[in-house]
C-alpha positions in Angstrom: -110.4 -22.4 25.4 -109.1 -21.4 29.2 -111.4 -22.4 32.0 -112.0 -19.6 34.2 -113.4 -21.1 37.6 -116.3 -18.6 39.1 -115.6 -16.5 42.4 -118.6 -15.3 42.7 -118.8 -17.8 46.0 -115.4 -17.1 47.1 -116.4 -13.2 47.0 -120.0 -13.7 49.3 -117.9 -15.7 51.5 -115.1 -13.3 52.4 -117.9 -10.4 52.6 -119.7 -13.0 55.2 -116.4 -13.9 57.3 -115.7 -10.1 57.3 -119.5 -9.3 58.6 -119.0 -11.9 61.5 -115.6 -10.9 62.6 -116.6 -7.1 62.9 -119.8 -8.7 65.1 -117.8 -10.3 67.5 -115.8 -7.5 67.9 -118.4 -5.5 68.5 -120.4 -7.8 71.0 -116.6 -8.2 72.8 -116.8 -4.1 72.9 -120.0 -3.9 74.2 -119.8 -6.9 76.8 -116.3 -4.8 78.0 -117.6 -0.9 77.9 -121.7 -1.8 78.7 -121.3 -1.4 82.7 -119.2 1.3 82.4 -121.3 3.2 79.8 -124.5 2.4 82.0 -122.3 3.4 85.3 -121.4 6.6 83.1 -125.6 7.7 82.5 -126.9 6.7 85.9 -124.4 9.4 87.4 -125.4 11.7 84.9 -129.4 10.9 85.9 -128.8 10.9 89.7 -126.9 14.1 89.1 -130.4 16.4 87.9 
């Protein structure tokens, strides 16, 4: 009989490591691009 040990933990943990490394990344772009962004629409507004 071969003991098999159960991944099913391993698995939800990499999915969850994965979810909060694309998070930061994507707080990092937004804390980097959000003035410019909100620069880019008020020129856009004042220019109507």
């Amino acid at each position: 009989m071969s003991f098999r040990p159960r991944e099913e933990g391993q698995g939800l943990l990499e999915y969850a490591l994965i979810l909060i490394l694309v998070a930061m990344v994507v707080l990092a772009l937004i804390t980097v691009l959000g003035p410019t962004v909100g620069n880019l629409f008020s020129n856009v507004v004042s220019s109507f």
